[in-house]
DOSE-351633 format. One record per residue (C-alpha): y negated, z, x negated; residue in three letters; residue number from 1. Coordinates in steps of 0.05 Angstrom, whole numbers. Layout:
N
> Y;Z;X;ALA;NUM
...
# end
This chain:
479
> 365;-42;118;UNK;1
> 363;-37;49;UNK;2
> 295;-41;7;UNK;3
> 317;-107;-22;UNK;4
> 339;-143;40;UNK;5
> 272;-109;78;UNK;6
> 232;-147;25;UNK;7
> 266;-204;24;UNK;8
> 259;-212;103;UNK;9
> 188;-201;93;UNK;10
> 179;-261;42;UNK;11
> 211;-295;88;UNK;12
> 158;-275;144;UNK;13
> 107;-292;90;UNK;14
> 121;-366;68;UNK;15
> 139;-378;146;UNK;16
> 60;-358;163;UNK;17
> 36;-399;102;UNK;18
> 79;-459;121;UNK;19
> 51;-454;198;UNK;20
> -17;-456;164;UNK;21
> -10;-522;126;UNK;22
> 19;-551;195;UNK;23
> -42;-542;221;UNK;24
> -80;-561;174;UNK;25
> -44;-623;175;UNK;26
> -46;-634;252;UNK;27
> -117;-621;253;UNK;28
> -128;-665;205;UNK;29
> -92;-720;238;UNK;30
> -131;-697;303;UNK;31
> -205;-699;259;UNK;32
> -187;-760;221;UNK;33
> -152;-804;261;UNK;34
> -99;-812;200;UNK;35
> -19;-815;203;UNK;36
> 20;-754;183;UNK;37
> 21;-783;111;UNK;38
> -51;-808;99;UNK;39
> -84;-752;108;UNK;40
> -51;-695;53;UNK;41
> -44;-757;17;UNK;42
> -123;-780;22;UNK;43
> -138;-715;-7;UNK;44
> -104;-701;-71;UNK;45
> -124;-773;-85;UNK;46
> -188;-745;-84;UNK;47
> -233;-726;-157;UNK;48
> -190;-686;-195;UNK;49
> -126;-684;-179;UNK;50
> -97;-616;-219;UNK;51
> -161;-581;-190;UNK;52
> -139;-601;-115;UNK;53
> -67;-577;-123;UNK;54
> -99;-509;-151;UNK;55
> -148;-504;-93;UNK;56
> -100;-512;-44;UNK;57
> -42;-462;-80;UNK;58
> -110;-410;-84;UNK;59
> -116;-426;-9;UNK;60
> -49;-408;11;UNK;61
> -43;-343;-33;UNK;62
> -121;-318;2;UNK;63
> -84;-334;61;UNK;64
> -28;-289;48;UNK;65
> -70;-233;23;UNK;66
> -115;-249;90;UNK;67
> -55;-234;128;UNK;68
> -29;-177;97;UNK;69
> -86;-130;91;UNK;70
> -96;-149;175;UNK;71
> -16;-115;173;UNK;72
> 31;-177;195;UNK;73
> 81;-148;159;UNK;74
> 72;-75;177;UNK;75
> 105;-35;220;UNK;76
> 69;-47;287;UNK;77
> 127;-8;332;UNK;78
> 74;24;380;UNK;79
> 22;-13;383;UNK;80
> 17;-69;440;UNK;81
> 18;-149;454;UNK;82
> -55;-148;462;UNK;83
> -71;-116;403;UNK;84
> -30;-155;361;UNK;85
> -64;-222;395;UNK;86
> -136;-190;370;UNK;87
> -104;-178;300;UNK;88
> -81;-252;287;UNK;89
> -150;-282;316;UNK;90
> -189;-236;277;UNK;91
> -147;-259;212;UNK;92
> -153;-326;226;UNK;93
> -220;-330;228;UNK;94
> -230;-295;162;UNK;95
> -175;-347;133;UNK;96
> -234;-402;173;UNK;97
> -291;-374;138;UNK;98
> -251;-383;68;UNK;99
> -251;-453;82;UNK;100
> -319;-462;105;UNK;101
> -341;-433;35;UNK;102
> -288;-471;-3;UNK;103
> -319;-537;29;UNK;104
> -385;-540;-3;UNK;105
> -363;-499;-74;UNK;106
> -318;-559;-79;UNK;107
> -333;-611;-40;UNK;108
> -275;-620;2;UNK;109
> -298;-673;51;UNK;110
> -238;-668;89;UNK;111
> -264;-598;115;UNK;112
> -316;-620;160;UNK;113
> -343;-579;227;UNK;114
> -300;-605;273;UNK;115
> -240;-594;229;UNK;116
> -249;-533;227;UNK;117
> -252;-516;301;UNK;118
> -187;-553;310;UNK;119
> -158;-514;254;UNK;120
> -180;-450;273;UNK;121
> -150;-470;349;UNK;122
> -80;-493;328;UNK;123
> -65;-438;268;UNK;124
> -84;-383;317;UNK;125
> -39;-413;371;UNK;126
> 16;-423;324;UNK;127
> 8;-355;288;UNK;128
> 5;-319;371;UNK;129
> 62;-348;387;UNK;130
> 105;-343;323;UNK;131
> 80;-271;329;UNK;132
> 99;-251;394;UNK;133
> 172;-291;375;UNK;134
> 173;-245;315;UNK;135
> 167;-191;351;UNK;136
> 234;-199;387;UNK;137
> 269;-216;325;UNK;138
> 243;-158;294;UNK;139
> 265;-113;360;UNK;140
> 342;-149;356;UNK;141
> 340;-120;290;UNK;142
> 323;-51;294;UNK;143
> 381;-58;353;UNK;144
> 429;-66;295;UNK;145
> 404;-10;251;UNK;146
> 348;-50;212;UNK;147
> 277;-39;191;UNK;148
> 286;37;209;UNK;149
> 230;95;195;UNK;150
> 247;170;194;UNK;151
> 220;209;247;UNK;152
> 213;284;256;UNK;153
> 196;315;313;UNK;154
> 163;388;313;UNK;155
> 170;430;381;UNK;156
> 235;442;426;UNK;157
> 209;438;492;UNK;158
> 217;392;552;UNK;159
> 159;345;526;UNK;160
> 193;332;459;UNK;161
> 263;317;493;UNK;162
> 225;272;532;UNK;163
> 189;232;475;UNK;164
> 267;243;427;UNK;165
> 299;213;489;UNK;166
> 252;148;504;UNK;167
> 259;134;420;UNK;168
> 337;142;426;UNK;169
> 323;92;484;UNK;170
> 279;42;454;UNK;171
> 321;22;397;UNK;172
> 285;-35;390;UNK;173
> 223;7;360;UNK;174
> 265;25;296;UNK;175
> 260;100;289;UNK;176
> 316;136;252;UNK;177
> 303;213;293;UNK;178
> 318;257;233;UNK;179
> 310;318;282;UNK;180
> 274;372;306;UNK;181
> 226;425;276;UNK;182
> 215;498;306;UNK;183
> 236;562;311;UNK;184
> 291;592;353;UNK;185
> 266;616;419;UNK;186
> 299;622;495;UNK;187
> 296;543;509;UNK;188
> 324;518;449;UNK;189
> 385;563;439;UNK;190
> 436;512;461;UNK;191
> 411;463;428;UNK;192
> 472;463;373;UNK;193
> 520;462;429;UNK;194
> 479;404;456;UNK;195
> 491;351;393;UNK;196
> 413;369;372;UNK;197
> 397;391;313;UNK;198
> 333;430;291;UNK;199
> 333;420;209;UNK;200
> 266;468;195;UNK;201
> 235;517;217;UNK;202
> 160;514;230;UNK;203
> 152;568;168;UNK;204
> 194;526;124;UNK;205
> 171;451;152;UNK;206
> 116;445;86;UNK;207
> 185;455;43;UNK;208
> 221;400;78;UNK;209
> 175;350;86;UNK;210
> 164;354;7;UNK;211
> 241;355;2;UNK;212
> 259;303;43;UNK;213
> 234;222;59;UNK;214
> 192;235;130;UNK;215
> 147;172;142;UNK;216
> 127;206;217;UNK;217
> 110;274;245;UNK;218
> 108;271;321;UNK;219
> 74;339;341;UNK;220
> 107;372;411;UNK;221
> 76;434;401;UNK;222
> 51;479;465;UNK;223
> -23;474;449;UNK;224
> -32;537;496;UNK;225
> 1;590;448;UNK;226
> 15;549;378;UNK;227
> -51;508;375;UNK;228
> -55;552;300;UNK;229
> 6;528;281;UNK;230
> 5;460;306;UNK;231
> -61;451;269;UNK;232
> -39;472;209;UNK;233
> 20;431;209;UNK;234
> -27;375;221;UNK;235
> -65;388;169;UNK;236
> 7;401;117;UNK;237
> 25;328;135;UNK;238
> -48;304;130;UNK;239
> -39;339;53;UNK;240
> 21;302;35;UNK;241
> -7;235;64;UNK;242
> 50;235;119;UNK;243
> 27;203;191;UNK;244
> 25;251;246;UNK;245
> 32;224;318;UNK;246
> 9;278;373;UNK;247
> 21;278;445;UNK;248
> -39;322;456;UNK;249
> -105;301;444;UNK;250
> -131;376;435;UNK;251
> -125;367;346;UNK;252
> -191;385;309;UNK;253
> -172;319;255;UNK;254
> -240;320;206;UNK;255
> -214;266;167;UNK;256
> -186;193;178;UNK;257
> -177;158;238;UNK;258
> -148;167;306;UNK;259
> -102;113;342;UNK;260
> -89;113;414;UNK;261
> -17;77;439;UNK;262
> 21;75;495;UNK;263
> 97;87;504;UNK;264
> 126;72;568;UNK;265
> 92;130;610;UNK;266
> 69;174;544;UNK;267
> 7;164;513;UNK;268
> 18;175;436;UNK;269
> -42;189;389;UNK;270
> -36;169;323;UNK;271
> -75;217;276;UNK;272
> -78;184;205;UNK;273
> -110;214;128;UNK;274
> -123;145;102;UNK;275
> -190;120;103;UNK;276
> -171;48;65;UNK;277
> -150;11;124;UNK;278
> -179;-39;173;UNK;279
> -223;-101;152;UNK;280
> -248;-78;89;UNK;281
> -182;-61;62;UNK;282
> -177;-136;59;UNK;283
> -234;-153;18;UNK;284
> -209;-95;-42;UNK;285
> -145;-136;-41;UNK;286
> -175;-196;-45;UNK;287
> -215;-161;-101;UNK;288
> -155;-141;-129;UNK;289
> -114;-210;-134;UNK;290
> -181;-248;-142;UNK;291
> -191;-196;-206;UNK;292
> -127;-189;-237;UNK;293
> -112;-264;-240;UNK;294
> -183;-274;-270;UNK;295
> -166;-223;-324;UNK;296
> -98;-241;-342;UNK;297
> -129;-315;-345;UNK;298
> -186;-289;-391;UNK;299
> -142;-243;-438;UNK;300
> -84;-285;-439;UNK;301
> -95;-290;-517;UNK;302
> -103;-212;-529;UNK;303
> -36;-194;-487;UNK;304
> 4;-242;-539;UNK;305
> -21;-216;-597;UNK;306
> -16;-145;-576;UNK;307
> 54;-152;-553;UNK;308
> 62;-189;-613;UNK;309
> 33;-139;-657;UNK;310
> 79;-84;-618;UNK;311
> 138;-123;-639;UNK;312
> 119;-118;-706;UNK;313
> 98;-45;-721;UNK;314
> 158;-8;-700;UNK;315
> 234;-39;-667;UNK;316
> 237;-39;-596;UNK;317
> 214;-78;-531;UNK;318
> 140;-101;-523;UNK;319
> 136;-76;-453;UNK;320
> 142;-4;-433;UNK;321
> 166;5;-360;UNK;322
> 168;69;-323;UNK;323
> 184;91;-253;UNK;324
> 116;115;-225;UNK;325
> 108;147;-157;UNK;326
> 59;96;-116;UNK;327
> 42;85;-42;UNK;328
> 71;140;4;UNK;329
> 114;168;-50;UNK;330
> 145;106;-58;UNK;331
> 180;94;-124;UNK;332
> 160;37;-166;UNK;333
> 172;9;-236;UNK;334
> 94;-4;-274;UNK;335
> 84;-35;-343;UNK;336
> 46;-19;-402;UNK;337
> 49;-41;-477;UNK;338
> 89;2;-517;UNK;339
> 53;50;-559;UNK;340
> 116;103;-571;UNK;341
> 177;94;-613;UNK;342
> 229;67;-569;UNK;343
> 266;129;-562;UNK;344
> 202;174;-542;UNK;345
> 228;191;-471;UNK;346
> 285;225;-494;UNK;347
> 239;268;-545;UNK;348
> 192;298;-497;UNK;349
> 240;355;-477;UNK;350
> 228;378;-548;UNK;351
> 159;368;-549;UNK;352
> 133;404;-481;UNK;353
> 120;479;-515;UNK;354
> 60;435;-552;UNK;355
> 35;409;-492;UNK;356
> -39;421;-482;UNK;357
> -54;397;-418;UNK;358
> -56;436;-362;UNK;359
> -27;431;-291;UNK;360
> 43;384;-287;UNK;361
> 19;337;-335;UNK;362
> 38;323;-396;UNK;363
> -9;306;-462;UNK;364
> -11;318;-544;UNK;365
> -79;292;-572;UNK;366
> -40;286;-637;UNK;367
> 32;261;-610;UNK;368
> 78;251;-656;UNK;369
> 102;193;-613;UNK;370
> 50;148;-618;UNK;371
> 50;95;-664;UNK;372
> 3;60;-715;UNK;373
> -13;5;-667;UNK;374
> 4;44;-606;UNK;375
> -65;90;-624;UNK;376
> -110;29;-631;UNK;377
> -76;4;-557;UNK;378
> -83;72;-522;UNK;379
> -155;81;-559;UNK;380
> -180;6;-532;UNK;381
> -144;21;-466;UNK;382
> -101;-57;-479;UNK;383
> -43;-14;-464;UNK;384
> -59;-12;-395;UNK;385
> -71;-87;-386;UNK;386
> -1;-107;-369;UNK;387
> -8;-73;-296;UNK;388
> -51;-126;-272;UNK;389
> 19;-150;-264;UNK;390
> 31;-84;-219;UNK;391
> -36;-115;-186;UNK;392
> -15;-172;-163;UNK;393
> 54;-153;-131;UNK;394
> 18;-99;-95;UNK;395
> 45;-36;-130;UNK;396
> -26;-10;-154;UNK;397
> -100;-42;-142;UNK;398
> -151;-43;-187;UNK;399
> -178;24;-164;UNK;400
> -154;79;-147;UNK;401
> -110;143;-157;UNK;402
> -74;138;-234;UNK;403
> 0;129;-206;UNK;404
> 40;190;-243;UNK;405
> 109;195;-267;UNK;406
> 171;226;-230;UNK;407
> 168;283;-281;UNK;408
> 91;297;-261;UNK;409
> 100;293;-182;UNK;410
> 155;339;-179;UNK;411
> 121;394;-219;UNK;412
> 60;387;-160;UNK;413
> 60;466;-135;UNK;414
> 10;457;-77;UNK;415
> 16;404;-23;UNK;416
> -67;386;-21;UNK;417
> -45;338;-86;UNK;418
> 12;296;-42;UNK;419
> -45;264;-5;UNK;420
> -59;225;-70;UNK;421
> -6;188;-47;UNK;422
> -33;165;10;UNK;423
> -70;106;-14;UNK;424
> -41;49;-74;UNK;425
> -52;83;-141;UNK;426
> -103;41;-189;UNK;427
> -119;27;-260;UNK;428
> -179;51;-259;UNK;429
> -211;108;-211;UNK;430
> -267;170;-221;UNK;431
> -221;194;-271;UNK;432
> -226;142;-319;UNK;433
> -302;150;-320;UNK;434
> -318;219;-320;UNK;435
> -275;239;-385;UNK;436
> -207;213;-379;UNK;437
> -165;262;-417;UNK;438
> -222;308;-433;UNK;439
> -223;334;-363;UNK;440
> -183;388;-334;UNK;441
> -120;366;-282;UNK;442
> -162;413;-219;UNK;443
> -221;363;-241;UNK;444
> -190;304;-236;UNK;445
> -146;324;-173;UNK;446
> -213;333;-143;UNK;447
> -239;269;-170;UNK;448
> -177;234;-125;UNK;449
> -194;272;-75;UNK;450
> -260;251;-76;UNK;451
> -247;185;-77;UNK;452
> -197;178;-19;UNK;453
> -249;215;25;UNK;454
> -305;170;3;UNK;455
> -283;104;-13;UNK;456
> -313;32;7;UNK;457
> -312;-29;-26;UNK;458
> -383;-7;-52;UNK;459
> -352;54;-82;UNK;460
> -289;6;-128;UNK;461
> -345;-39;-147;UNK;462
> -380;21;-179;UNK;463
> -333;43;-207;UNK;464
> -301;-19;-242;UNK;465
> -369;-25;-275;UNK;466
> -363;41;-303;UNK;467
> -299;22;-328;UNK;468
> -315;-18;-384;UNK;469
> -376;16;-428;UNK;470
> -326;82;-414;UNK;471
> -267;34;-443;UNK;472
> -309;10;-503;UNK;473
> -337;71;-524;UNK;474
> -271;98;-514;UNK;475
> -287;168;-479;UNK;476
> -226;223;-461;UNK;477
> -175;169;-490;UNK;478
> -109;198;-526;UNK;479
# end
């Protein structure tokens, strides 16, 4: 499936949850009420103000979204079980519950009352359990047909790894493209050419592949007995690139990130993963995120005109710079900014990297010949940046959190420690931005990333984002 149609099925998924949501929100208020089908949506935009009751409800539907996608409906959920998926939907349903019991007295909606929410809360999570568990065997007819697929590598040759290569070939219906094995050549796995297998790495060259090639899952196979060394440092290679490792031993010394526990037919599969931004509170940062970036785009509505404007006017060429950034997973994505270079200043860099003076992969001139008259006040005041609140909102980047870098950057990256940067959304603002900017070394702000990923909580963002601004104003480390 290609990237388009994968996102356009998702949409799909997305408005089909929403719509499912004002359903029952209608039923329960025909239930609560005692209204027809048409009273009762009709009884409430009649109500106060009628602009501010469309907006509430469009603000209700797009929390619910975000609700739903930070509890992963429209992740990958190819291992994990029924049951878990039930917990998943109640637990997100409730959340989308409590929204509405503090939208109720903030506005005075007195069509939410007690007992409409209890009937809500009953018939959305019905719905949503049952359109789930549907979903689930559309989603398995289409990884049937090729769909929806992740790559898979599988490191070890032995009898277990057959076992776990042949139940995936098997279960087609869990989406895994098997890219093949990793290991070295040894008595069992000589025939394995001759076989139709294919072992594409070695285990001395499998932190050169991975960087070299899209692997979304490392299933580890190892003998624990004799290569528990080796298996633990290829752990600990994927864990550095940000890739998820899935062990059939439990015998892994992980120090960081969480550990899932699945079952596969007979095999029990543990799930060993870097990222720390995950579960419950990943949904209140992007609720934070949406909730912020739509406030500030609101709020400096006037300054984006008249610095785009103002970019039109210095020097020819498009308001809007866009850029293919590396974001989430090493996924490729295109991020905005307000044009502070000469049109052309891409295709002059070549020329210009003997004078670069940063070090590491980066790239940076304090006096860049580049930058424009109105470009310097933008980068300076940091309103160059404000256009990827758009990036915000479709989910490319969140407010905080790891500067997303070039193409040209992330393939200069010599050790694999820095790939785990990747693991969580890239931000506008992070540790960086606060302790120096461009002032600091590229070791000290690596570590700053790391530091964050290790660390991070909602508490943490908030800190941060209050840093932010006095560092913004005063205008510390910018170019």
């Amino acid at each position: 499936m290609t990237n388009f149609r994968r996102q356009t099925l998702i949409k799909m998924f997305m408005l089909f949850d929403l719509g499912i949501m004002a359903i029952s929100c209608l039923a329960a208020s025909v239930q609560v009420w005692h209204l027809t089908a048409s009273d009762s949506f009709a009884s409430f935009f009649s109500m106060r103000v009628k602009v501010l009751n469309i907006l509430l409800v469009l603000g209700l539907f797009y929390v619910w979204h975000v609700i739903f996608s930070a509890f992963g409906f429209y992740g990958s959920r190819r291992l994990g079980d029924r049951k878990q998926e039930v917990v998943d939907v109640l637990k997100a349903v409730t959340v989308a519950v409590l929204v509405l019991a503090i939208v109720r007295p903030i506005f005075r909606v007195e069509m939410i009352t007690p007992a409409f929410i209890v009937v809500f809360w009953a018939i959305s999570s019905v719905s949503l359990i049952g359109c789930r568990l549907l979903i689930r065997v559309f989603l398995a007819s289409l990884r049937r047909h090729g769909h929806n697929l992740r790559h898979l590598l599988i490191v070890g040759t032995n009898s277990r790894a057959e076992e776990f290569a042949r139940i995936i070939d098997g279960r087609p219906e869990l989406g895994y493209q098997f890219i093949g094995y990793a290991d070295e050549e040894w008595e069992g796995n000589r025939n394995f050419a001759a076989q139709g297998k294919s072992i594409v790495t070695g285990l001395d060259g499998f932190s050169e592949y991975l960087r070299a090639h899209i692997v979304d899952e490392v299933v580890i196979a190892l003998p624990m007995k004799s290569l528990y060394a080796k298996a633990a440092c290829i752990v600990g290679e994927c864990q550095e690139q940000g890739v998820v490792v899935r062990g059939l031993s439990s015998l892994f010394d992980f120090q960081q990130g969480r550990v899932d526990a699945n079952e596969l037919d007979t095999t029990r599969v543990l799930t060993y993963n870097a990222n720390t931004c995950d579960g419950v509170p990943s949904v209140f940062k992007r609720l934070l995120d949406i909730m912020g970036a739509m406030t500030l785009l609101i709020l400096l509505a006037p300054t984006l005109l008249i610095a785009a404007l103002l970019v039109k006017w210095d020097t020819p060429g498009p308001a809007l710079f866009v850029q293919e950034r590396v974001g989430l997973n090493k996924r490729r994505f295109r991020m905005y900014k307000f044009r502070t270079m000469v049109a052309n200043a891409e295709k002059q860099q070549l020329a210009l990297e003997k004078l670069n003076e940063a070090d590491g992969p980066v790239f940076k001139i304090k006096e860049d010949p580049r930058i424009t008259r109105v470009g310097k006040f933008l980068r300076k005041t940091s309103i160059d940046e404000l256009p990827q609140l758009l990036n915000v909102l479709k989910g490319d980047m969140s407010l905080v959190g790891p500067r997303p870098l070039p193409v040209r950057d992330y393939k200069a990256f010599d050790q694999d420690w820095l790939h785990r940067r990747f693991s969580v959304r890239p931000g506008i603002t992070c540790l960086w931005q606060v302790h120096g900017r461009s002032t600091t070394t590229f070791g000290r702000w690596m570590e700053l990333d790391m530091q964050y990923i290790d660390n991070w909580s909602l508490w943490l963002d908030l800190k941060i984002l209050a840093k932010t601004l006095p560092a913004v104003v005063a205008g510390r480390g910018a170019v």
